[in-house]
PyMOL commands that place a pseudoatom at each C-alpha (Angstrom):
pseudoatom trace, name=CA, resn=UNK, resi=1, chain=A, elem=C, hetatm=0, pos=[-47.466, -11.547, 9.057]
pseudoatom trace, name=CA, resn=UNK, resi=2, chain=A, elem=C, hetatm=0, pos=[-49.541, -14.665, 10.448]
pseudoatom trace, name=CA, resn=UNK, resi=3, chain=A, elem=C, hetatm=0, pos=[-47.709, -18.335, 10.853]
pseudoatom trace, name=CA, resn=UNK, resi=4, chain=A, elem=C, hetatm=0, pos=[-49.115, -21.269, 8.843]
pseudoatom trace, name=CA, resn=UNK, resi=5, chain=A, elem=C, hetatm=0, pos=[-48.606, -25.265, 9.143]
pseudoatom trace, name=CA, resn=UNK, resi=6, chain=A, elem=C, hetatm=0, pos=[-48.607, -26.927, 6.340]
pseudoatom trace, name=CA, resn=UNK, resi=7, chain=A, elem=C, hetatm=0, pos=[-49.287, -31.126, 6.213]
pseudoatom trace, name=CA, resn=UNK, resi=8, chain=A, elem=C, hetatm=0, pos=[-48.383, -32.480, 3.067]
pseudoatom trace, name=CA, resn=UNK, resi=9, chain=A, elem=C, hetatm=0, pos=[-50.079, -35.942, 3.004]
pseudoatom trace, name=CA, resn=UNK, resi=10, chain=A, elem=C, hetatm=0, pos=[-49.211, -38.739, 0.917]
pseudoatom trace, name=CA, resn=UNK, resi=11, chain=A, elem=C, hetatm=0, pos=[-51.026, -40.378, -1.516]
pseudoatom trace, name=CA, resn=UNK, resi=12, chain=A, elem=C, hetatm=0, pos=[-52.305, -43.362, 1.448]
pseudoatom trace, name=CA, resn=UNK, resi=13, chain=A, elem=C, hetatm=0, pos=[-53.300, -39.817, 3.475]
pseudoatom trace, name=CA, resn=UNK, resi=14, chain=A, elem=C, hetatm=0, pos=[-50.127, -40.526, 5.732]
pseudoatom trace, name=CA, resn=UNK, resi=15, chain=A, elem=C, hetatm=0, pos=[-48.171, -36.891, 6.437]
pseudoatom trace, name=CA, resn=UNK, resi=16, chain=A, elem=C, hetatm=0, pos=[-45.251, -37.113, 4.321]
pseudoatom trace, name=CA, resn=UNK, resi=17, chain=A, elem=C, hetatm=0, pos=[-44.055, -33.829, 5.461]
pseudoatom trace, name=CA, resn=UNK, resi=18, chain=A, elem=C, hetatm=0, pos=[-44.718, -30.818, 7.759]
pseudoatom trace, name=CA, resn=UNK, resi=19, chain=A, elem=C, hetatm=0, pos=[-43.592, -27.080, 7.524]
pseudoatom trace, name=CA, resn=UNK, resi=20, chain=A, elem=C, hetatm=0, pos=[-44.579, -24.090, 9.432]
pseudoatom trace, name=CA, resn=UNK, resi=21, chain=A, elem=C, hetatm=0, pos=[-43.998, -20.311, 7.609]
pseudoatom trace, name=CA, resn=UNK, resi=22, chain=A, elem=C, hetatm=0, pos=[-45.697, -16.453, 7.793]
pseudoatom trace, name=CA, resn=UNK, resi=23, chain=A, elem=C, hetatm=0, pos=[-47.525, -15.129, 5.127]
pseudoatom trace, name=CA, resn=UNK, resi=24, chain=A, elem=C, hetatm=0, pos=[-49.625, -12.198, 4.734]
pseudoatom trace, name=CA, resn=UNK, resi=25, chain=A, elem=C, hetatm=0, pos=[-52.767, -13.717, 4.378]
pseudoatom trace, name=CA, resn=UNK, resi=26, chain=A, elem=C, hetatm=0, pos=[-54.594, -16.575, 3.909]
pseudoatom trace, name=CA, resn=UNK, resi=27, chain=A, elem=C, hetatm=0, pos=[-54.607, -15.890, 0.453]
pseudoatom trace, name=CA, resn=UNK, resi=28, chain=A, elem=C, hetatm=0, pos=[-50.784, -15.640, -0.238]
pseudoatom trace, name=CA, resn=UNK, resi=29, chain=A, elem=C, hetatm=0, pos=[-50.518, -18.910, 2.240]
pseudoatom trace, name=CA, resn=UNK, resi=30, chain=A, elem=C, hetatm=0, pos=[-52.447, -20.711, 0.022]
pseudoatom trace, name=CA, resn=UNK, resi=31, chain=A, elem=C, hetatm=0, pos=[-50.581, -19.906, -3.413]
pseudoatom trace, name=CA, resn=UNK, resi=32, chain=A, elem=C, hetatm=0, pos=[-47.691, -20.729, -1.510]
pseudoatom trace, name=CA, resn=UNK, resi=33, chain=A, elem=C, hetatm=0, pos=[-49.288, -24.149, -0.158]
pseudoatom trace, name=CA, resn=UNK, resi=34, chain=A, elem=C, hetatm=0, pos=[-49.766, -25.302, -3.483]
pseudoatom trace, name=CA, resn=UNK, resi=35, chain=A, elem=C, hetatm=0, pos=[-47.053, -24.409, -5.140]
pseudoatom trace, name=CA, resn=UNK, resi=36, chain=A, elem=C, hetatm=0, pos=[-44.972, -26.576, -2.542]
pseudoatom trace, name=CA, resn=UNK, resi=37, chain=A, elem=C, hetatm=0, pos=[-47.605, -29.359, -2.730]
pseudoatom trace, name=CA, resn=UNK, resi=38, chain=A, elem=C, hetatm=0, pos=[-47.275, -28.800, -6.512]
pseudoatom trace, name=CA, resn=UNK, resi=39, chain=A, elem=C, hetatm=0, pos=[-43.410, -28.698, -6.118]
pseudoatom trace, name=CA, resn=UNK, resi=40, chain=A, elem=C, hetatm=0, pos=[-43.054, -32.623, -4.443]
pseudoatom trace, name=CA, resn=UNK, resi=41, chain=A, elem=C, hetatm=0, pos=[-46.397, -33.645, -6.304]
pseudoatom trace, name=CA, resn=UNK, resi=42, chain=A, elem=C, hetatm=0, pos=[-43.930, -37.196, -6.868]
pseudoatom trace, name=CA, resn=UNK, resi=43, chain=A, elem=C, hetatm=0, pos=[-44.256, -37.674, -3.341]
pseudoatom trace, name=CA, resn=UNK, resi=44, chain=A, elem=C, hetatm=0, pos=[-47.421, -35.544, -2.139]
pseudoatom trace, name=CA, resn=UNK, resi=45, chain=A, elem=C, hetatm=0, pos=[-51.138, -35.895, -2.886]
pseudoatom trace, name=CA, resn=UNK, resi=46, chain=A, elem=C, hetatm=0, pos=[-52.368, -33.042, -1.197]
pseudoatom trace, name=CA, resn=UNK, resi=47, chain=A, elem=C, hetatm=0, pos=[-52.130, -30.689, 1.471]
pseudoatom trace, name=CA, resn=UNK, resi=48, chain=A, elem=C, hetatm=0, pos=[-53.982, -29.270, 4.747]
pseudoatom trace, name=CA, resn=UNK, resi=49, chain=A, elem=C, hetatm=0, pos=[-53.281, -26.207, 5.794]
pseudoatom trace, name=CA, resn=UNK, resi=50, chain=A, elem=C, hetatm=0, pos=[-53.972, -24.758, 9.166]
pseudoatom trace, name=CA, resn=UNK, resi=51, chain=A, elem=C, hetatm=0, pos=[-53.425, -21.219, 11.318]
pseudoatom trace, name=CA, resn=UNK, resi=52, chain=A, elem=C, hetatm=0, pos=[-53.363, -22.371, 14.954]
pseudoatom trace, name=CA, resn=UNK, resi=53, chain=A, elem=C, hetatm=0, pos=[-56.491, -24.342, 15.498]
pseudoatom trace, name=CA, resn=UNK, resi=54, chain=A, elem=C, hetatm=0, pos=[-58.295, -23.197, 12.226]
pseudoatom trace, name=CA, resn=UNK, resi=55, chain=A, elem=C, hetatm=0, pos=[-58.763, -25.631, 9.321]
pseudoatom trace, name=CA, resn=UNK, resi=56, chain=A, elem=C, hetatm=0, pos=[-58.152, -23.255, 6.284]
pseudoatom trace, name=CA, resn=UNK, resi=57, chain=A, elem=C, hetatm=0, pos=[-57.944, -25.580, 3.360]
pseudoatom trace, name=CA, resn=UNK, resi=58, chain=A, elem=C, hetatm=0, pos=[-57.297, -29.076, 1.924]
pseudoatom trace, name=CA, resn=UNK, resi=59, chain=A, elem=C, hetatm=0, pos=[-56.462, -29.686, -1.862]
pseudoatom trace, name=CA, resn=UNK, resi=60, chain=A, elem=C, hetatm=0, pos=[-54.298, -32.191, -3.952]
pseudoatom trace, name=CA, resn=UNK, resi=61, chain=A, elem=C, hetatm=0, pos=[-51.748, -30.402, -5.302]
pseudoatom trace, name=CA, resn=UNK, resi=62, chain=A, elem=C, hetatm=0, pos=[-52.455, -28.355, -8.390]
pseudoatom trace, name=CA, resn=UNK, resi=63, chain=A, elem=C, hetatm=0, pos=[-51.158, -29.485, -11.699]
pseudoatom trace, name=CA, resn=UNK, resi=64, chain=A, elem=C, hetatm=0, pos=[-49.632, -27.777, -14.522]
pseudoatom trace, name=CA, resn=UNK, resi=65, chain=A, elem=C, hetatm=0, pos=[-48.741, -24.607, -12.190]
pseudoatom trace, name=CA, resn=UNK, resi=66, chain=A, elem=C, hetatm=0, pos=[-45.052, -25.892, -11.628]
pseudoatom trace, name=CA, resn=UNK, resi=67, chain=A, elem=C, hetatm=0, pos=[-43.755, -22.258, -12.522]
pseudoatom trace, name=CA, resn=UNK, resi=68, chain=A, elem=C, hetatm=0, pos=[-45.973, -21.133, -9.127]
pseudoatom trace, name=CA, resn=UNK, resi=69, chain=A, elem=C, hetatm=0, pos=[-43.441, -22.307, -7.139]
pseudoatom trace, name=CA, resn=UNK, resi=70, chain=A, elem=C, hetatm=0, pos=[-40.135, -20.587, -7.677]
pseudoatom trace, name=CA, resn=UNK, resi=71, chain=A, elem=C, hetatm=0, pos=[-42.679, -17.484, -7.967]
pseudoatom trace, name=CA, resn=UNK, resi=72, chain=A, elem=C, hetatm=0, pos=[-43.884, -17.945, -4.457]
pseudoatom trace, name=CA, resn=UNK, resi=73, chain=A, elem=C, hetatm=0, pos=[-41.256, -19.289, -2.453]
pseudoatom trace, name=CA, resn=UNK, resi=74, chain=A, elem=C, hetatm=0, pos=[-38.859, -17.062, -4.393]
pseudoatom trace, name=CA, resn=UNK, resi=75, chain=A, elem=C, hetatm=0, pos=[-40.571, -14.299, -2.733]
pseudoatom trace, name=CA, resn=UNK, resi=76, chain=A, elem=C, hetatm=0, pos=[-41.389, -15.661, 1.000]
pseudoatom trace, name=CA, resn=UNK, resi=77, chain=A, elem=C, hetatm=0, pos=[-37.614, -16.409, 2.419]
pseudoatom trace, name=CA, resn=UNK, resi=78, chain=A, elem=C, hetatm=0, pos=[-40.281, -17.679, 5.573]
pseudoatom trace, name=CA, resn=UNK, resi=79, chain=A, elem=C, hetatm=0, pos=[-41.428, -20.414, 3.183]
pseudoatom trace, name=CA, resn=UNK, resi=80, chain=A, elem=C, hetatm=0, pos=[-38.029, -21.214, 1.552]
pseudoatom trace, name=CA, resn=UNK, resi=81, chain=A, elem=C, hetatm=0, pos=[-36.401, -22.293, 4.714]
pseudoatom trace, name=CA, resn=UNK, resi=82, chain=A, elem=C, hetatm=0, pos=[-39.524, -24.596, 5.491]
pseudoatom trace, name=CA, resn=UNK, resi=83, chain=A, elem=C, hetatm=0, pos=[-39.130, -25.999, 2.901]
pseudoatom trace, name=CA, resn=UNK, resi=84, chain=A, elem=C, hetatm=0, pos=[-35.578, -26.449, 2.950]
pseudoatom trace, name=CA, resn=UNK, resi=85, chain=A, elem=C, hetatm=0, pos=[-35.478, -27.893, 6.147]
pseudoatom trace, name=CA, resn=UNK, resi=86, chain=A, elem=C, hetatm=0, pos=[-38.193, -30.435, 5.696]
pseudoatom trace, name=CA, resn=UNK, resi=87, chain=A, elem=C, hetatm=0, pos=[-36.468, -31.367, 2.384]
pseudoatom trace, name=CA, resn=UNK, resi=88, chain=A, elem=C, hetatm=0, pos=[-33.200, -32.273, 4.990]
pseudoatom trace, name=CA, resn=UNK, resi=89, chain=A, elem=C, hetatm=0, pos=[-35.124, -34.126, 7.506]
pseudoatom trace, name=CA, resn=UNK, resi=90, chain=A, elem=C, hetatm=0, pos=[-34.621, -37.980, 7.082]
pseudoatom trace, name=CA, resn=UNK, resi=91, chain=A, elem=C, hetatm=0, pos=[-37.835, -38.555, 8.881]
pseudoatom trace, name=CA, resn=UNK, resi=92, chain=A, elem=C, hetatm=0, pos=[-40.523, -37.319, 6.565]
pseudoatom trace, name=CA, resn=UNK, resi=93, chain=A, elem=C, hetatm=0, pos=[-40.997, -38.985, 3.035]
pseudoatom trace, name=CA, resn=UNK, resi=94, chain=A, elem=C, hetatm=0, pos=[-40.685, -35.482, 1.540]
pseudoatom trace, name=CA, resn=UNK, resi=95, chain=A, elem=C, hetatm=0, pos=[-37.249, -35.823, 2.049]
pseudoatom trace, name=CA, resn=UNK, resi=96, chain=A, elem=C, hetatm=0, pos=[-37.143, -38.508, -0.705]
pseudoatom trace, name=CA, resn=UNK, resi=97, chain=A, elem=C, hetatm=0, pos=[-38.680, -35.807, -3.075]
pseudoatom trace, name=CA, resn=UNK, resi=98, chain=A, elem=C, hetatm=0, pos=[-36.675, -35.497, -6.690]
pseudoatom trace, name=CA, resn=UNK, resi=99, chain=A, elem=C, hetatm=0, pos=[-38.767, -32.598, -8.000]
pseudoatom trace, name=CA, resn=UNK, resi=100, chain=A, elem=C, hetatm=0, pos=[-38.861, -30.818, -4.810]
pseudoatom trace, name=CA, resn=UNK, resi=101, chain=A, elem=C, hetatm=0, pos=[-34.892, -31.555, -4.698]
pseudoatom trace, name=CA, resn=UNK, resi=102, chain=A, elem=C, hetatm=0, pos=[-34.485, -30.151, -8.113]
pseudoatom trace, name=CA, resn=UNK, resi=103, chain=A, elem=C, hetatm=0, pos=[-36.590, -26.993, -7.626]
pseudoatom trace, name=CA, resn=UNK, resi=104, chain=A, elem=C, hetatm=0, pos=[-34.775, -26.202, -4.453]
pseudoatom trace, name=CA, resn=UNK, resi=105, chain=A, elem=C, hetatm=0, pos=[-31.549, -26.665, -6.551]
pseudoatom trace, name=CA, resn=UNK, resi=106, chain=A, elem=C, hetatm=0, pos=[-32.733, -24.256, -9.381]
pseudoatom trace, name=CA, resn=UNK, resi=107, chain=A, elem=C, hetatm=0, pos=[-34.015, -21.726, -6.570]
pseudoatom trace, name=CA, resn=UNK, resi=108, chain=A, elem=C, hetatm=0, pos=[-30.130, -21.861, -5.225]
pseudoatom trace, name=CA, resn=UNK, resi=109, chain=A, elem=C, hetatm=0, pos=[-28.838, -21.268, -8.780]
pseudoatom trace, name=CA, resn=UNK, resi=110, chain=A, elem=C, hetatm=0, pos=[-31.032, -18.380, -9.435]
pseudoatom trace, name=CA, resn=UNK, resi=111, chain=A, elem=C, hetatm=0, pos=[-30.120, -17.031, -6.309]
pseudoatom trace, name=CA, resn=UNK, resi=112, chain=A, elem=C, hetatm=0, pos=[-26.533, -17.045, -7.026]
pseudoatom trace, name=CA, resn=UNK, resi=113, chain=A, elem=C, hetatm=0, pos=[-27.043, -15.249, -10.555]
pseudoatom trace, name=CA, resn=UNK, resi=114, chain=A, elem=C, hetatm=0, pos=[-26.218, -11.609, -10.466]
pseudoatom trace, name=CA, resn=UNK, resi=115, chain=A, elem=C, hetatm=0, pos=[-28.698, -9.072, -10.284]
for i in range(1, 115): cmd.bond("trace and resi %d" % i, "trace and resi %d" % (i + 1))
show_as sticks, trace
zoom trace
């Protein structure tokens, strides 16, 4: 596993939000990037995302993948509570997110259902 920082900048480039996670690869980091980007799109208009000192990527979020997101950060419990704890903190605009709020929310339902 590697660690990851994600910046989720706002549409005026300010960074709305920050999260740090492992993945397995840049690859997987990415899908996961953008389906959190895609996730608080209401809020976000794109996303850096870095592995220590190396610039990996920067994108606006994707659109039309909205389904990419329970896929991904249903699988990466390192990503879900990233995400969940940026979504609590006051101080980033993320936190005002409704879709991000809402997919979090259907991510704790499905994780309730039985098996």
């Amino acid at each position: 596993m590697q660690q990851y920082r994600l910046y989720l900048r706002g549409r005026d480039s300010s960074i709305v939000g920050r999260m740090d996670f492992n993945d397995e690869d840049d690859a997987s980091a990415i899908a996961g990037a953008q389906a959190v980007c895609d996730a608080c799109s209401d809020v976000a208009g794109s996303f850096e995302l870095w592995q220590a000192d190396r610039h990996i990527t920067t994108q606006p979020p994707p659109r039309g993948c909205s389904s990419g997101f329970e896929r991904h950060v249903g699988r990466n419990r390192d990503l879900v509570l990233a995400v969940e704890q940026v979504a609590r903190d006051r101080r980033w605009t993320l936190f005002r997110s409704g879709s991000l709020q809402a997919r979090l929310e259907r991510l704790r339902l499905d994780a309730g259902k039985p098996g």
